[in-house]
C-alpha distance (Angstrom), angle and dihedral (degrees) to the residues before:
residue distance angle dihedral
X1 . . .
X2 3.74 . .
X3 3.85 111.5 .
X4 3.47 112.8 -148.5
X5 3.40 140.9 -134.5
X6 3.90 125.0 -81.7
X7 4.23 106.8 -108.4
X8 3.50 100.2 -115.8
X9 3.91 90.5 -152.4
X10 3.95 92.2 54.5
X11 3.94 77.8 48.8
X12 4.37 92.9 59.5
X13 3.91 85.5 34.7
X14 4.01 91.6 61.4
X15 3.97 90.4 35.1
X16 3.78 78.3 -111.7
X17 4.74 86.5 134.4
X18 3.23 130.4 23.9
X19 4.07 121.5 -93.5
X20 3.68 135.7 162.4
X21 3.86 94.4 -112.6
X22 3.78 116.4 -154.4
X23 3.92 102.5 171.7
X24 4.08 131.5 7.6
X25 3.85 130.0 171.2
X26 3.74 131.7 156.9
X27 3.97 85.6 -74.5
X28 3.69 106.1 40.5
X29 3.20 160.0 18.4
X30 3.76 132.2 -150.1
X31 4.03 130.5 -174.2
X32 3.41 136.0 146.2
X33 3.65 131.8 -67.9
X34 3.75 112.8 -116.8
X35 4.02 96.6 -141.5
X36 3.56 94.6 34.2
X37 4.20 123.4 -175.0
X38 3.72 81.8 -133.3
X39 3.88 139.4 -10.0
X40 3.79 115.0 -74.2
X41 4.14 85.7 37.8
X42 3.71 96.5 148.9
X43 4.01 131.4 174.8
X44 3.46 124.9 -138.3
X45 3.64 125.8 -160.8
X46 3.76 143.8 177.8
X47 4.26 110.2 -106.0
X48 3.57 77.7 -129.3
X49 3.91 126.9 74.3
X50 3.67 110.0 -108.0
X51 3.72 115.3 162.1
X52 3.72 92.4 -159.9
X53 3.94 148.4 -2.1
X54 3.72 93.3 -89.7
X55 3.59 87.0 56.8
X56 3.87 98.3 63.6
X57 3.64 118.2 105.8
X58 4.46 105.2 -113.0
X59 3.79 81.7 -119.6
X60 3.48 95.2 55.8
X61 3.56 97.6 52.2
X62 3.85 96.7 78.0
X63 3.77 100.7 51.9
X64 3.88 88.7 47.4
X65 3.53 95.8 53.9
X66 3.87 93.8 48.6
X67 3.57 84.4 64.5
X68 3.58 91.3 53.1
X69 3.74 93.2 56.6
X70 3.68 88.0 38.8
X71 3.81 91.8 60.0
X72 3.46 89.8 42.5
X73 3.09 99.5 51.7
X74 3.78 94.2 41.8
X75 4.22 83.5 51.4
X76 3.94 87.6 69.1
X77 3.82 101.4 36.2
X78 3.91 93.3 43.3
X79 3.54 100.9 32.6
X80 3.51 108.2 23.0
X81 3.57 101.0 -121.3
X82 3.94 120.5 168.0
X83 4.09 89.4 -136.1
X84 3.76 137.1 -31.1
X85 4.14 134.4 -111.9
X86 4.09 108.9 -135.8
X87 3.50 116.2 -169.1
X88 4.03 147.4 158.6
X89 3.60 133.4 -162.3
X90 3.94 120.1 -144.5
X91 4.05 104.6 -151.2
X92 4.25 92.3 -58.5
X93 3.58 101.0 89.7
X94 3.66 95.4 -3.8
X95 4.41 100.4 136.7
X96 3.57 87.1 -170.7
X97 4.22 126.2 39.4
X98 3.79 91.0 -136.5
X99 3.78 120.6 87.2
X100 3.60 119.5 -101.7
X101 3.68 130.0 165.1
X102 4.28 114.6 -144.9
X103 3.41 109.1 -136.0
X104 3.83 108.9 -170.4
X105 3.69 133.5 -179.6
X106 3.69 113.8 -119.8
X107 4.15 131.3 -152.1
X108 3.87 129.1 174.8
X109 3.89 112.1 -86.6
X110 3.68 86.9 2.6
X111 3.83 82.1 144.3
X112 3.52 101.5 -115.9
X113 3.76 105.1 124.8
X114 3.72 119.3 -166.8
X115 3.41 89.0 -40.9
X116 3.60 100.4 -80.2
X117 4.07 95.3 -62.1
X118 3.49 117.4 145.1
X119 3.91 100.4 -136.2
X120 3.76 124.9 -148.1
X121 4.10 144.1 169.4
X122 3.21 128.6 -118.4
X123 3.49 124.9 -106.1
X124 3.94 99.4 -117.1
X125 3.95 146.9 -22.3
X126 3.58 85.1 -97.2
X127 3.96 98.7 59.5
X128 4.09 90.3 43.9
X129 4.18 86.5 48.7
X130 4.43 83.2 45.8
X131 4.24 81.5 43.4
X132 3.47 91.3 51.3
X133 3.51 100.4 45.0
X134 3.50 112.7 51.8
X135 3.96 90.7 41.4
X136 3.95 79.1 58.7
X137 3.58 89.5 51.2
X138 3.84 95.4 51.3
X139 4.19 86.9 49.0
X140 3.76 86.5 52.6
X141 3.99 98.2 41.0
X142 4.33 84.4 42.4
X143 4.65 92.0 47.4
X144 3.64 75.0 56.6
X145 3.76 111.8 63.5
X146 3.86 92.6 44.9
């Protein structure tokens, strides 16, 4: 048997390590990111561990997202940001397996430039409408098993 790792974001959520918290209620915690894009880059997790956004309870969707906006909000208002970047990563990119949503304050020709995606077309109307369709299907198939 392989014993893993402690989470080091259930860690900060149980005041278990040491973070620079900026927000915390009964469903999440937020602090800053210690190599941030920008100052004010802050993480927010669930208190629970949730490897991914799939994971999340339905319930539990709404009071984490009201953080989000909260933080975002709070990004302009405290910080004077112009906007803010929100993002998640679902197991590519993801640095730690515990969900956590980047909230990051955002200025005009502060550099960041769509977020390092590489953007591209698709090849015709008829793979979008193919696209479309079978991500339709998956909703439908998905509505189904609740």
């Amino acid at each position: 048997m392989v014993a893993r790792k402690p989470c080091p974001f259930c860690q900060i959520a149980r005041g278990e390590a040491a973070a620079w918290i900026v927000l915390e209620d009964p469903h999440s915690v937020a602090f800053l990111d210690h190599r941030p894009l920008f100052p004010g880059h802050c993480l927010l997790i669930p208190r629970e561990h949730y490897e991914t956004l799939m994971d999340v309870p339905p319930e539990q969707i709404g009071p984490l997202f009201r953080n989000a906006q909260r933080l975002a909000q709070a990004m302009e208002k405290g910080l004077g940001a112009e906007g803010s970047f929100v993002a998640i990563n679902n197991r590519v990119s993801q640095s730690v397996p515990h969900l956590h949503i980047h909230v990051v304050p955002r200025r005009k020709g502060d550099g960041l430039r769509g977020f390092f995606w590489p953007r591209q077309r698709y090849a015709s109307e008829t793979e979008m409408a193919e696209i479309a369709a079978r991500l339709r299907e998956a909703l439908e198939s998905r509505d189904g098993e609740r």
